[in-house]
N, CA, C and O atoms as CSV, one atom per row, in Angstrom:
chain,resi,resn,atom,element,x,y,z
A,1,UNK,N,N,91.148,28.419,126.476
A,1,UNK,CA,C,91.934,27.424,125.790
A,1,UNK,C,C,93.038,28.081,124.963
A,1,UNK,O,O,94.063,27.458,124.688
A,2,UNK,N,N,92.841,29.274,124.587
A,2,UNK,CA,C,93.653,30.115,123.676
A,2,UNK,C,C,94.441,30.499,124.514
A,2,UNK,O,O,95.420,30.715,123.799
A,3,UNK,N,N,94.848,30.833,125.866
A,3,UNK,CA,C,95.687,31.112,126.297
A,3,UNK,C,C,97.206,30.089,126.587
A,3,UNK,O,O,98.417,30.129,126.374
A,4,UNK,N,N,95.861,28.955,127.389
A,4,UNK,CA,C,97.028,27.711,127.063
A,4,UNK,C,C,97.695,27.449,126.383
A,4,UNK,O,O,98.901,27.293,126.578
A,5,UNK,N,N,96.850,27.268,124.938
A,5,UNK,CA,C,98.109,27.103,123.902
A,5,UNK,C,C,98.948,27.990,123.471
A,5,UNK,O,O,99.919,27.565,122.845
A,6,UNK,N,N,98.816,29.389,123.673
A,6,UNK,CA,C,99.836,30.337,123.374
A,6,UNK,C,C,101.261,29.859,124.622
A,6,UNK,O,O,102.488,29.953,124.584
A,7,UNK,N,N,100.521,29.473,125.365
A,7,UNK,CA,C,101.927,28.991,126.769
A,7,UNK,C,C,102.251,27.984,127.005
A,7,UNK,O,O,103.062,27.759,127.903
A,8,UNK,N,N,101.679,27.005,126.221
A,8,UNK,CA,C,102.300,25.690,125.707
A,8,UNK,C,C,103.095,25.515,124.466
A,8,UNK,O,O,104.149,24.883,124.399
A,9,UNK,N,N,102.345,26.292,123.230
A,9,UNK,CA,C,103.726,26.741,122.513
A,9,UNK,C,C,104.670,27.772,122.640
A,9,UNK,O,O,105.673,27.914,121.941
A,10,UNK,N,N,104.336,28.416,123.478
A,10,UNK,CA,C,105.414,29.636,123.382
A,10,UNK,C,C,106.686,29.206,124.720
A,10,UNK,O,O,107.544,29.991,125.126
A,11,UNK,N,N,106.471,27.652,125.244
A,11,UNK,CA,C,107.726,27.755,126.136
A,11,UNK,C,C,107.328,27.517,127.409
A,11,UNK,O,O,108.019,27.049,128.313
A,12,UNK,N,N,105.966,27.921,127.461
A,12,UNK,CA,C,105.653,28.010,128.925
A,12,UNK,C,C,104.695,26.988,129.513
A,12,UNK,O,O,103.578,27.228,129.971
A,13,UNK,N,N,105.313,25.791,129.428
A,13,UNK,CA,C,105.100,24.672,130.062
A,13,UNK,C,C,104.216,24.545,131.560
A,13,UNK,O,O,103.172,23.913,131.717
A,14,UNK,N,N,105.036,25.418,132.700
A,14,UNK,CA,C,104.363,25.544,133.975
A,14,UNK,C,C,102.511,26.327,133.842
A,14,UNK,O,O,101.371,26.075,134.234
A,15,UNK,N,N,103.004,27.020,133.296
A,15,UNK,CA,C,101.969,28.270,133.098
A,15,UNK,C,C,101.228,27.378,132.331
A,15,UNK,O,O,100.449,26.765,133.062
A,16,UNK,N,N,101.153,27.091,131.316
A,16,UNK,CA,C,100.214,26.224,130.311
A,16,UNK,C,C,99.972,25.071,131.340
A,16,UNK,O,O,98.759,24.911,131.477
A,17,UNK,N,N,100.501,24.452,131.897
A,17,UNK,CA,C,99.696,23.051,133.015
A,17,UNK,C,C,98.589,23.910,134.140
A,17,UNK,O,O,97.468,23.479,134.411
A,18,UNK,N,N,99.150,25.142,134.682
A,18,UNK,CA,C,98.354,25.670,135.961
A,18,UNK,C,C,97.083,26.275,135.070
A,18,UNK,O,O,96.034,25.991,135.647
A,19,UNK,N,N,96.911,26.834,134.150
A,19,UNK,CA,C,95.511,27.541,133.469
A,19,UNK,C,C,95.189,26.276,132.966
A,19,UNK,O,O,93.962,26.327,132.874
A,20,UNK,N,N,95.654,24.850,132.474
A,20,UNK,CA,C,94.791,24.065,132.263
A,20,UNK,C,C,94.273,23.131,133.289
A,20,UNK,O,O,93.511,22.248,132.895
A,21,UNK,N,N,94.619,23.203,134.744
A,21,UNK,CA,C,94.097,22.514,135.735
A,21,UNK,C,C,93.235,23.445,136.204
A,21,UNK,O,O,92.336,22.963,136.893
A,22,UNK,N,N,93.193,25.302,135.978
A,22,UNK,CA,C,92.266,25.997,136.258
A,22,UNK,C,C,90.944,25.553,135.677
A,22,UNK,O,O,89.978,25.304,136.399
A,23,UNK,N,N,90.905,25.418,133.807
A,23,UNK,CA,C,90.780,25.165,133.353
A,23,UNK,C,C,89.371,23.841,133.708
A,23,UNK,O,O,88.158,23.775,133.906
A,24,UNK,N,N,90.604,22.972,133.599
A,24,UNK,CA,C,89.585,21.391,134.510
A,24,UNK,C,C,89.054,21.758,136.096
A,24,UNK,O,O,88.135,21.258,136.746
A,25,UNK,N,N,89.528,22.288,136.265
A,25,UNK,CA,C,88.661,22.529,137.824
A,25,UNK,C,C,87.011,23.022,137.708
A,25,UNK,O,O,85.937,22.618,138.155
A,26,UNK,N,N,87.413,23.980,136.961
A,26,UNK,CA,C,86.125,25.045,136.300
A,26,UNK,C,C,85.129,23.749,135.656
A,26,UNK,O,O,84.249,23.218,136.333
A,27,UNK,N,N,85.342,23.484,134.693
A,27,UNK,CA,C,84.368,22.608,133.669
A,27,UNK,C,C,83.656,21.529,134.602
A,27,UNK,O,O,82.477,21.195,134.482
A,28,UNK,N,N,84.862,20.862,135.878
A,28,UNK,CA,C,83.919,19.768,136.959
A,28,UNK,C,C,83.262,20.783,137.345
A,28,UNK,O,O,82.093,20.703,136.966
A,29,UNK,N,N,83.551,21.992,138.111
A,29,UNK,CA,C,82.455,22.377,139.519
A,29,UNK,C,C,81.194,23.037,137.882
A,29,UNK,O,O,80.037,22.649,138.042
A,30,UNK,N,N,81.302,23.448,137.242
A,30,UNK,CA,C,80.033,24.173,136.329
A,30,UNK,C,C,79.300,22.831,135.379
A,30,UNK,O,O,78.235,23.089,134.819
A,31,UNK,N,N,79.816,21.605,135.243
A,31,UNK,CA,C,79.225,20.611,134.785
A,31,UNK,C,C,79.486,18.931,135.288
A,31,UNK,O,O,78.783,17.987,134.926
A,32,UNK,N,N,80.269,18.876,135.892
A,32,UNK,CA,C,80.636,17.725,136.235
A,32,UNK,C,C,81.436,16.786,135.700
A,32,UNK,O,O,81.776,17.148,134.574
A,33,UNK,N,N,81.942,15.626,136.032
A,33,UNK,CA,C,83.113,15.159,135.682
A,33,UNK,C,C,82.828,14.627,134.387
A,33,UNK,O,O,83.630,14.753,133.461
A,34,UNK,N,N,81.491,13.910,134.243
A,34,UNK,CA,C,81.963,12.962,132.504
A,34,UNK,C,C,81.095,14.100,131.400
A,34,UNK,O,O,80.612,13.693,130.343
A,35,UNK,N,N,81.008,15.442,131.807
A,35,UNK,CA,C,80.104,16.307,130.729
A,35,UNK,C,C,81.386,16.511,129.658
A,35,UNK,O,O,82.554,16.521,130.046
A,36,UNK,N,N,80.907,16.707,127.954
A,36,UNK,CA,C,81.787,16.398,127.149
A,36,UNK,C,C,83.074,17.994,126.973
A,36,UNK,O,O,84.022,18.127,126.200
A,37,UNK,N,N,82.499,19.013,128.120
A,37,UNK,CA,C,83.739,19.723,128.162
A,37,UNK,C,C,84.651,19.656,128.924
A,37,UNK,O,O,85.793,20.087,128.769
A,38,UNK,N,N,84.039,18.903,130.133
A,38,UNK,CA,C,85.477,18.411,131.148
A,38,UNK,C,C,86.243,17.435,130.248
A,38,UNK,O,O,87.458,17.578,130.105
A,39,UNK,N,N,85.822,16.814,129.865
A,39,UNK,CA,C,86.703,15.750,128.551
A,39,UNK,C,C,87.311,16.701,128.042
A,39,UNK,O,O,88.474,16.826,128.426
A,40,UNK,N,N,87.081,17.153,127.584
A,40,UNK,CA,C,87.741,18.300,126.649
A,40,UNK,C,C,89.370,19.416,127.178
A,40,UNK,O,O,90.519,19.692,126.833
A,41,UNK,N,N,88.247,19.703,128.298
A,41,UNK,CA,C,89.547,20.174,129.406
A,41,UNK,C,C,90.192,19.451,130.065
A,41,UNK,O,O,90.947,19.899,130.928
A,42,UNK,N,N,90.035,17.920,129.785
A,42,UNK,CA,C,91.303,16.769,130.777
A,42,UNK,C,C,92.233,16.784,129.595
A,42,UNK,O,O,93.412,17.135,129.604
A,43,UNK,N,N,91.365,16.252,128.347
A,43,UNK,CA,C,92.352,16.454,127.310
A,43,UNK,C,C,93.660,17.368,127.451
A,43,UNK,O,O,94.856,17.183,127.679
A,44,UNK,N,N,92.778,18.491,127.187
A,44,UNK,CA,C,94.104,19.544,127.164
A,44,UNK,C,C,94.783,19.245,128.149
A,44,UNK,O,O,95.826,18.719,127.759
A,45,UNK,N,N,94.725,19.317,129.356
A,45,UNK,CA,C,95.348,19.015,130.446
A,45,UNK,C,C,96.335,17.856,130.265
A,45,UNK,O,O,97.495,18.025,130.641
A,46,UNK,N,N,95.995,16.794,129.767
A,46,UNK,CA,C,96.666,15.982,129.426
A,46,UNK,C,C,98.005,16.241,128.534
A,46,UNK,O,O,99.163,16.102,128.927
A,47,UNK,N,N,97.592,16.632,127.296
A,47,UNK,CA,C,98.529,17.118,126.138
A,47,UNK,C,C,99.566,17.761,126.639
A,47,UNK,O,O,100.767,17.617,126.411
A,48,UNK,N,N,98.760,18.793,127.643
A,48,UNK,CA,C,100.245,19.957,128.202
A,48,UNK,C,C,101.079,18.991,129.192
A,48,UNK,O,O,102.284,18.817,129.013
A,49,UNK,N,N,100.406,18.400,130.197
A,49,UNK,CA,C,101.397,17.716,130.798
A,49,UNK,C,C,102.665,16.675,129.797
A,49,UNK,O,O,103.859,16.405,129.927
A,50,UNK,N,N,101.516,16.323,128.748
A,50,UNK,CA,C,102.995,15.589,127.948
A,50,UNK,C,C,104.129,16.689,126.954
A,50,UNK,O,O,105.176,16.218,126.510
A,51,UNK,N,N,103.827,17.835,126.761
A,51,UNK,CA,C,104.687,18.716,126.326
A,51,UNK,C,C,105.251,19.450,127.163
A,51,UNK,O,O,105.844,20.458,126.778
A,52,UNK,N,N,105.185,19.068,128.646
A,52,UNK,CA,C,105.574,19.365,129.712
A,52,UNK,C,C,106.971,18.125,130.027
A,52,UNK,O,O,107.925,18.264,130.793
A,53,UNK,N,N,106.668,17.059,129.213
A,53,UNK,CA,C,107.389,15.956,129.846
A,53,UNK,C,C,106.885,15.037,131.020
A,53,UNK,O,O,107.765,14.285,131.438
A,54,UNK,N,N,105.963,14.955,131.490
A,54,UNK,CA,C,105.046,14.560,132.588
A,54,UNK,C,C,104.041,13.215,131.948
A,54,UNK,O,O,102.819,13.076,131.908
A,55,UNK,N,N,105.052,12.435,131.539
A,55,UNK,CA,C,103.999,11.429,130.855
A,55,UNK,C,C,103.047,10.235,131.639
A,55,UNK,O,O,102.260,9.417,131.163
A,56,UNK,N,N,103.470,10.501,133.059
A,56,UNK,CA,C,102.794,9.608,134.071
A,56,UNK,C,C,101.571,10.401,134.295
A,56,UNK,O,O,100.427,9.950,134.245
A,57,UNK,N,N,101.911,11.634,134.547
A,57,UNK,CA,C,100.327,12.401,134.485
A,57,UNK,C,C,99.574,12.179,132.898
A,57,UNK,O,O,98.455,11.675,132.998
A,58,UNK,N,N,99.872,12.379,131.937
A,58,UNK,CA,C,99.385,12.211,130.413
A,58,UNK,C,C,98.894,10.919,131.016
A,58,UNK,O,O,97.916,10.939,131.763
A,59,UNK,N,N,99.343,10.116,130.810
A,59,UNK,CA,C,99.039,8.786,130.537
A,59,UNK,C,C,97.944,7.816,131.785
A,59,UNK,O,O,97.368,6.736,131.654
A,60,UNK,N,N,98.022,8.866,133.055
A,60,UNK,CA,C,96.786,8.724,133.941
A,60,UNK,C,C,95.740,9.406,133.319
A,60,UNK,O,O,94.727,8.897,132.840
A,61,UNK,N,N,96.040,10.580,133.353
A,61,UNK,CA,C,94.673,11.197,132.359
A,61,UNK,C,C,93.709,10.717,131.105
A,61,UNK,O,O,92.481,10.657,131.039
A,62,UNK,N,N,94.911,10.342,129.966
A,62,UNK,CA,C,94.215,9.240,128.736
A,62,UNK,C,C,93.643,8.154,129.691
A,62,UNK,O,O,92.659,8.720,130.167
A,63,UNK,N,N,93.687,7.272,130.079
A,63,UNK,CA,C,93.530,6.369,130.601
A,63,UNK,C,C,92.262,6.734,131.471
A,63,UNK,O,O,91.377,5.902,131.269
A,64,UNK,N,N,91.852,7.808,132.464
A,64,UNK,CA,C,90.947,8.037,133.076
A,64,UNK,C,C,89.965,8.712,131.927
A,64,UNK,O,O,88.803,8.988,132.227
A,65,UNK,N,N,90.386,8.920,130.839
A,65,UNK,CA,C,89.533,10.004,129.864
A,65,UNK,C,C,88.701,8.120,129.002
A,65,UNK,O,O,87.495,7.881,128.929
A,66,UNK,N,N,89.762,7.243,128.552
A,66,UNK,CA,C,89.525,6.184,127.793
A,66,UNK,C,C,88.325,5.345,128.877
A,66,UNK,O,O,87.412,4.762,128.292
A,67,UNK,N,N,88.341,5.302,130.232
A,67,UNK,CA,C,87.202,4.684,130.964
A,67,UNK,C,C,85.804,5.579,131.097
A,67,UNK,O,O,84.672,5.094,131.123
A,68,UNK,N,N,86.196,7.253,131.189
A,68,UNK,CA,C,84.658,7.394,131.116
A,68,UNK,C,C,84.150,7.388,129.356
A,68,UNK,O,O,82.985,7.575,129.007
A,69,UNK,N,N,85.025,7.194,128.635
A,69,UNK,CA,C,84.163,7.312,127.373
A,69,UNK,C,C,83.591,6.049,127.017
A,69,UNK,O,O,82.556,5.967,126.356
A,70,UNK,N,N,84.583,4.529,127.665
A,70,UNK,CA,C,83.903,3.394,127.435
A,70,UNK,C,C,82.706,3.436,128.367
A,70,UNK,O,O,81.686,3.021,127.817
A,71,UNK,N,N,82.543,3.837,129.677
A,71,UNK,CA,C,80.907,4.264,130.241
A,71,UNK,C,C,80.106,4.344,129.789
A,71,UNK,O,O,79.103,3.658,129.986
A,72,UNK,N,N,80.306,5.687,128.579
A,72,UNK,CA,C,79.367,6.635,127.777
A,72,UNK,C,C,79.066,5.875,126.999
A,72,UNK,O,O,77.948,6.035,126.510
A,73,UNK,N,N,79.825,4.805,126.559
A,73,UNK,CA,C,79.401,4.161,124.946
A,73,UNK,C,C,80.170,5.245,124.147
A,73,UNK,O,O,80.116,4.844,122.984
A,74,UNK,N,N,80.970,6.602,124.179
A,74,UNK,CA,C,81.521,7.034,123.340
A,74,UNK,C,C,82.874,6.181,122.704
A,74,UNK,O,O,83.794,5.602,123.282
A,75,UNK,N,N,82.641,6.326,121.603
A,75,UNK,CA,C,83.844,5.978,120.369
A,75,UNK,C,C,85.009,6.384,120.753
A,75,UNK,O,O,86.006,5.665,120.689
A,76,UNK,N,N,85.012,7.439,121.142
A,76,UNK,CA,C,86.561,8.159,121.343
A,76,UNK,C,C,87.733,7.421,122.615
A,76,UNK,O,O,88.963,7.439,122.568
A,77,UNK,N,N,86.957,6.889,123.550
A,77,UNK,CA,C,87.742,5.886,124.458
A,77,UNK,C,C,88.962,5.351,124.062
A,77,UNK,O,O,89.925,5.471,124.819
A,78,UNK,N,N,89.126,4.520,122.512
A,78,UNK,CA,C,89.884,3.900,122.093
A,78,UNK,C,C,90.799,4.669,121.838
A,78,UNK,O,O,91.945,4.313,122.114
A,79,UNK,N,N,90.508,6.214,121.112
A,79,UNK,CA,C,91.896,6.816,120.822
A,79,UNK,C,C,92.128,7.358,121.837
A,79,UNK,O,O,93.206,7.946,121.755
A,80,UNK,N,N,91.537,7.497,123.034
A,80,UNK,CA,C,92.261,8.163,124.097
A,80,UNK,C,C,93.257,6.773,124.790
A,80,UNK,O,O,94.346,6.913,125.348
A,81,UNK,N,N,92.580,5.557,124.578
A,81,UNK,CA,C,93.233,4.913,124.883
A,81,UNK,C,C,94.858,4.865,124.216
A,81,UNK,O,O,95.909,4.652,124.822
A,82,UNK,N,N,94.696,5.075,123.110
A,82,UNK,CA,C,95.738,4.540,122.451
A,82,UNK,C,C,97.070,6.334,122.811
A,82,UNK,O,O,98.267,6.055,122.752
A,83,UNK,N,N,96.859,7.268,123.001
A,83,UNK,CA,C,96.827,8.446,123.502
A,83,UNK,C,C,97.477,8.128,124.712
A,83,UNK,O,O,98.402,8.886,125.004
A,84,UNK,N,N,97.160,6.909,125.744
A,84,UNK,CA,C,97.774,6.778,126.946
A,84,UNK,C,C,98.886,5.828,126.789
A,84,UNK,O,O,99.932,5.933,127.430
A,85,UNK,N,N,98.699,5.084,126.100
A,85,UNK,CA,C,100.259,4.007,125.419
A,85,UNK,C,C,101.079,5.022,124.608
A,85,UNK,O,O,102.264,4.705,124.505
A,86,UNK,N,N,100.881,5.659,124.274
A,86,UNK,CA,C,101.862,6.979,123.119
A,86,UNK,C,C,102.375,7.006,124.515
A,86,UNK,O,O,103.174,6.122,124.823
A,87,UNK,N,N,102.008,7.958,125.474
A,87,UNK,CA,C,102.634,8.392,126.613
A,87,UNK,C,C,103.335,7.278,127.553
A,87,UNK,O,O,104.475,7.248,128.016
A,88,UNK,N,N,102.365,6.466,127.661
A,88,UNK,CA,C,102.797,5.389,128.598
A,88,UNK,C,C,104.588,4.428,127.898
A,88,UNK,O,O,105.431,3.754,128.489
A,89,UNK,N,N,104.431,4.915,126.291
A,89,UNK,CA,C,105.901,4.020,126.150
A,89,UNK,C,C,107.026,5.315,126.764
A,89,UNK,O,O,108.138,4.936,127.132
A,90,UNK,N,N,106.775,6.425,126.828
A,90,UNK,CA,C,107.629,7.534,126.992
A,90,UNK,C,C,108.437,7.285,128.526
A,90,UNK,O,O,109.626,7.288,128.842
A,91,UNK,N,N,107.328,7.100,129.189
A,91,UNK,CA,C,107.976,6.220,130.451
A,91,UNK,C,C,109.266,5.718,130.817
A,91,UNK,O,O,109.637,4.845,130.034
A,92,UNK,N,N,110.051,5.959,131.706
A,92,UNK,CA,C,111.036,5.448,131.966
A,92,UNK,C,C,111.433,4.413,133.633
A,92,UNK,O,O,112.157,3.439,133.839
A,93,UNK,N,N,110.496,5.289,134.570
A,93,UNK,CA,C,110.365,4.390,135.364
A,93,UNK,C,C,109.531,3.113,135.373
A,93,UNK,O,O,108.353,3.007,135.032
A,94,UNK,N,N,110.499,1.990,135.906
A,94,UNK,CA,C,109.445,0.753,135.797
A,94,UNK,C,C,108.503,0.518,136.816
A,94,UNK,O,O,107.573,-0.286,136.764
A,95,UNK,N,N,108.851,1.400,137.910
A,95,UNK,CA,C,107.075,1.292,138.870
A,95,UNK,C,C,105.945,1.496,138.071
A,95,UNK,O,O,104.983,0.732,137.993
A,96,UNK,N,N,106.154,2.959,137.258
A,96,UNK,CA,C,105.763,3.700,136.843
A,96,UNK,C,C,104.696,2.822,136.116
A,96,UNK,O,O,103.496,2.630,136.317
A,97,UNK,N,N,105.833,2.238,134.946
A,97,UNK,CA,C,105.864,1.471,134.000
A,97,UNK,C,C,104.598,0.669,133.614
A,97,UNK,O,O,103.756,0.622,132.717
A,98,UNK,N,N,104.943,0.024,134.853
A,98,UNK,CA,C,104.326,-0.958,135.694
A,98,UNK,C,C,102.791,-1.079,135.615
A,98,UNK,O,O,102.033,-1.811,134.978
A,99,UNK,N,N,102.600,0.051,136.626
A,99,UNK,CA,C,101.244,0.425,137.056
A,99,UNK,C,C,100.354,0.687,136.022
A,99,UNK,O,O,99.171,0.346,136.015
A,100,UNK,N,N,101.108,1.474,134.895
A,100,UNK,CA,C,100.446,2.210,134.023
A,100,UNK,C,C,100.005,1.463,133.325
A,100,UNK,O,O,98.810,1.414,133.034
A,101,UNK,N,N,101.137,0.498,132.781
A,101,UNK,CA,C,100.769,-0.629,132.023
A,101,UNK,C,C,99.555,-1.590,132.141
A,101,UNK,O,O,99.142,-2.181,131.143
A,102,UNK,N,N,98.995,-1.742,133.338
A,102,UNK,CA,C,98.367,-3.142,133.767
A,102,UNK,C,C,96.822,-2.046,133.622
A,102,UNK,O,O,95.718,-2.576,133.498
A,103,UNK,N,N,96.920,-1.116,133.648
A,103,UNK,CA,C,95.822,0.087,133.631
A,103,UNK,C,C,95.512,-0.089,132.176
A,103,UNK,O,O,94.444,-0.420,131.661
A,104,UNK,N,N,96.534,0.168,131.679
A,104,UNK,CA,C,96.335,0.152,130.273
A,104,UNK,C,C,95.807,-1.150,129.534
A,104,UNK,O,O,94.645,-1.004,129.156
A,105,UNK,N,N,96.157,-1.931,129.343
A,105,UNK,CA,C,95.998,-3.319,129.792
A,105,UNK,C,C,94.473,-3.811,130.373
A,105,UNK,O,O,93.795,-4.673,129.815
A,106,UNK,N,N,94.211,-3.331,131.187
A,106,UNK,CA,C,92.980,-3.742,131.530
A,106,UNK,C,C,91.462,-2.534,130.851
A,106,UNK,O,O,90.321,-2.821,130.489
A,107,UNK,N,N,92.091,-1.387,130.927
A,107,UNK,CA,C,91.241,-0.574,129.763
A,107,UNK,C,C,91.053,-1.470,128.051
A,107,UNK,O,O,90.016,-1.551,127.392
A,108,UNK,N,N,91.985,-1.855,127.815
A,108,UNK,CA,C,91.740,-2.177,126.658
A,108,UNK,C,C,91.180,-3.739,126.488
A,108,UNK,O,O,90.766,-4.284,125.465
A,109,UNK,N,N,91.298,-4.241,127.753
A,109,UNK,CA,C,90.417,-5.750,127.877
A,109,UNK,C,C,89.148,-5.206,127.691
A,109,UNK,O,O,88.630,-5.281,126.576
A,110,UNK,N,N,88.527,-4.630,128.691
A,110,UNK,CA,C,87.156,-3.652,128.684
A,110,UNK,C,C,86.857,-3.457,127.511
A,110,UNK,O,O,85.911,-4.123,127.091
A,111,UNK,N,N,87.536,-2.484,126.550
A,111,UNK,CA,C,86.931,-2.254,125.455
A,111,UNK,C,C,87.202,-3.360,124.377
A,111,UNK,O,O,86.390,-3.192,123.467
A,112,UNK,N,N,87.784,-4.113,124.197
A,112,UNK,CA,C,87.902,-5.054,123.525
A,112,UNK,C,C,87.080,-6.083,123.374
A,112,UNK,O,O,87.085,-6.844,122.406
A,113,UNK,N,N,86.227,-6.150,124.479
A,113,UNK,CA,C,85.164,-7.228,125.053
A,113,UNK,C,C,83.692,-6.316,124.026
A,113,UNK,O,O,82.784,-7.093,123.731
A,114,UNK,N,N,83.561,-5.344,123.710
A,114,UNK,CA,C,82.721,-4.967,122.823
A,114,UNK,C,C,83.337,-4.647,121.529
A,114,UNK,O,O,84.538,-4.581,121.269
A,115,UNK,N,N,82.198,-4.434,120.660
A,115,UNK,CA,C,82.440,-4.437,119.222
A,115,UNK,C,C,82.913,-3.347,119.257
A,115,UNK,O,O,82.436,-2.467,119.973
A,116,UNK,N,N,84.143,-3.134,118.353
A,116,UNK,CA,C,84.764,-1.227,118.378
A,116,UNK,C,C,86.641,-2.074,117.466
A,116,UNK,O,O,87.158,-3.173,117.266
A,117,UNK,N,N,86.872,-0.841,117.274
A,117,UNK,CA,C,88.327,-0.869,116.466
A,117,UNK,C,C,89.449,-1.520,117.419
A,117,UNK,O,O,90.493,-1.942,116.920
A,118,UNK,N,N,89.154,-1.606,119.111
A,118,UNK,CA,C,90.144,-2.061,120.042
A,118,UNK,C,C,90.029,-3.887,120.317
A,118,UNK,O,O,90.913,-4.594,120.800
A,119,UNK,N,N,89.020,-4.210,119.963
A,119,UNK,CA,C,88.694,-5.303,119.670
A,119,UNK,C,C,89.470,-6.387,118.293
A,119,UNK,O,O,89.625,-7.608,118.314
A,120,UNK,N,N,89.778,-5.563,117.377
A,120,UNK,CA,C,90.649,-6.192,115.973
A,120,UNK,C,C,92.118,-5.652,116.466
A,120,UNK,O,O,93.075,-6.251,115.975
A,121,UNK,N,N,92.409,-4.564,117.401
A,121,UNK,CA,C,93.934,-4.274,117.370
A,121,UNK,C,C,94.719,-5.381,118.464
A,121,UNK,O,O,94.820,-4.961,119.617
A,122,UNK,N,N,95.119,-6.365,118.263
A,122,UNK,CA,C,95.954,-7.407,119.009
A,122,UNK,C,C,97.103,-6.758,118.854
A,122,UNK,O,O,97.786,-7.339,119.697
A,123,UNK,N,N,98.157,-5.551,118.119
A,123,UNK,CA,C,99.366,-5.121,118.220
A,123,UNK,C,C,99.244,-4.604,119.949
A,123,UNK,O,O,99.657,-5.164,120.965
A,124,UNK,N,N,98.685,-3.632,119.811
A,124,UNK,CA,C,98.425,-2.604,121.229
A,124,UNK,C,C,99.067,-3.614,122.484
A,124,UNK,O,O,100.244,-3.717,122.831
A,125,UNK,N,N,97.908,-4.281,123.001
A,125,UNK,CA,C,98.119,-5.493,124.117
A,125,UNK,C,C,99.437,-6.119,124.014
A,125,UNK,O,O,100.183,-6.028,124.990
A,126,UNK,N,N,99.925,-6.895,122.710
A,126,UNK,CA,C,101.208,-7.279,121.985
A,126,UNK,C,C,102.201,-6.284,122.879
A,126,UNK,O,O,102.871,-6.645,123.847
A,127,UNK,N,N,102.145,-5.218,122.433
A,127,UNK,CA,C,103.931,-4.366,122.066
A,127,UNK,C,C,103.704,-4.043,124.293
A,127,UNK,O,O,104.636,-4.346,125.039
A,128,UNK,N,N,102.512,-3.507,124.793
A,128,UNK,CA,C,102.437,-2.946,126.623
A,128,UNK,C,C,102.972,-4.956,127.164
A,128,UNK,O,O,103.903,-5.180,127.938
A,129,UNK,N,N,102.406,-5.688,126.739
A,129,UNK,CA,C,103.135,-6.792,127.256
A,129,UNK,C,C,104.350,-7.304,127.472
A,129,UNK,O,O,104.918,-7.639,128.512
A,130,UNK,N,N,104.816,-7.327,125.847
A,130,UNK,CA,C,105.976,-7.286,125.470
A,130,UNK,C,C,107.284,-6.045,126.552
A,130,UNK,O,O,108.407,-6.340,126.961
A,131,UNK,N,N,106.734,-5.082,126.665
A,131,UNK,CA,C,107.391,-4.410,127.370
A,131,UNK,C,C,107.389,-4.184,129.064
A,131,UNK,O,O,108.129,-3.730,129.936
A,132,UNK,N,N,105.887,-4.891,128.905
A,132,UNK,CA,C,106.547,-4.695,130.712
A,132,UNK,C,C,106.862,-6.069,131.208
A,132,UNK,O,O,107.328,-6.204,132.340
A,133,UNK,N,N,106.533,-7.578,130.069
A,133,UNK,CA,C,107.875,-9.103,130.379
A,133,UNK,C,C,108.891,-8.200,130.554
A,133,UNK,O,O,108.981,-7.927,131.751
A,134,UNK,N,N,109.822,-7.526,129.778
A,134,UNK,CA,C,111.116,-7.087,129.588
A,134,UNK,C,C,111.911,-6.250,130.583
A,134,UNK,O,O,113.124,-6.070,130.472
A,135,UNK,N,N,111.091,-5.706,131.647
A,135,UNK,CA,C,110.920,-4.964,132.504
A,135,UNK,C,C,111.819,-5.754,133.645
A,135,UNK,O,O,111.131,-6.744,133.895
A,136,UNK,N,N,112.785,-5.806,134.309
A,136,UNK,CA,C,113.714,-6.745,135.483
A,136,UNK,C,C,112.638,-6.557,136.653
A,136,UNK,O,O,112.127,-5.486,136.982
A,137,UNK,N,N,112.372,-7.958,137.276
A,137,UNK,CA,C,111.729,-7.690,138.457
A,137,UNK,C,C,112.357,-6.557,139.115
A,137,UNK,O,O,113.381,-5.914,138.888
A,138,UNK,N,N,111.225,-6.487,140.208
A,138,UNK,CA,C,112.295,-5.526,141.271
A,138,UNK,C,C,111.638,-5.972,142.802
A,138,UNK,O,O,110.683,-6.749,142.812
A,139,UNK,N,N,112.088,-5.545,143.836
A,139,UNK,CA,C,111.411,-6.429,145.410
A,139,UNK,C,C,110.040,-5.837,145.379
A,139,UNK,O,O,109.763,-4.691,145.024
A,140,UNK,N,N,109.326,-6.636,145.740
A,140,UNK,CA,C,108.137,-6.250,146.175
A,140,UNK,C,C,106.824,-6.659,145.071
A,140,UNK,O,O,105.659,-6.990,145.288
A,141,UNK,N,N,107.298,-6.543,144.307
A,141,UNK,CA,C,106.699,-6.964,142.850
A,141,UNK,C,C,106.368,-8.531,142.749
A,141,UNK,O,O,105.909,-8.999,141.707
């Protein structure tokens, strides 16, 4: 992990994404996908892709990190959720947009439907709505 971040802050964006998909590769094949260090290593994985600029990857990742923790019954779901809307407004394509949104969107129906902090936040749902009404159709859609 110490390496990553020396090459995520020091500039090195590529290099910091490839040792943290090494990284996540390692933690699935030695524990499996929802053990709490592959979380750990999607995380990172995540982070670098967004200091990479890669917020469609970030924001798949939060989003896949926010469903296995609502699984688990872990707490942390919500801020990963909220972790994938940080990224997900960064967005510029509206496919993108789109997709991510209704992901997002439906993660937070899920957790909202139980007792937890995503349940009292009506802004969240509010502001991903608000923005993908605003969104111009496009064909196919």
């Amino acid at each position: 992990m110490a390496h990553i971040n020396r090459a995520a802050s020091g500039g090195e964006p590529q290099r910091a994404m490839v040792l943290a998909f090494r990284l996540r590769e390692h933690a699935l094949r030695s524990y499996g996908e929802e053990h709490p260090y592959t979380l750990e290593a999607r995380d990172l994985e995540a982070y670098v892709a967004r200091l990479a600029g890669n917020y469609a990857s970030a924001t798949a990742i939060y989003c896949d990190l926010a469903r296995v923790c609502q699984r688990q019954g872990n707490p942390r779901a919500y801020g990963f959720l909220r972790r994938a809307v940080g990224n997900w407004q960064m967005l510029t394509d509206p496919q993108a947009m789109r997709a991510h949104g209704r992901v997002v969107l439906d993660i937070w129906s899920a957790l909202a439907a139980e007792a937890g902090p995503a349940a009292d936040d009506m802004a969240l749902p509010r502001r991903v709505r608000m923005r993908l009404a605003a969104l111009a159709p496009t064909a196919g859609d």
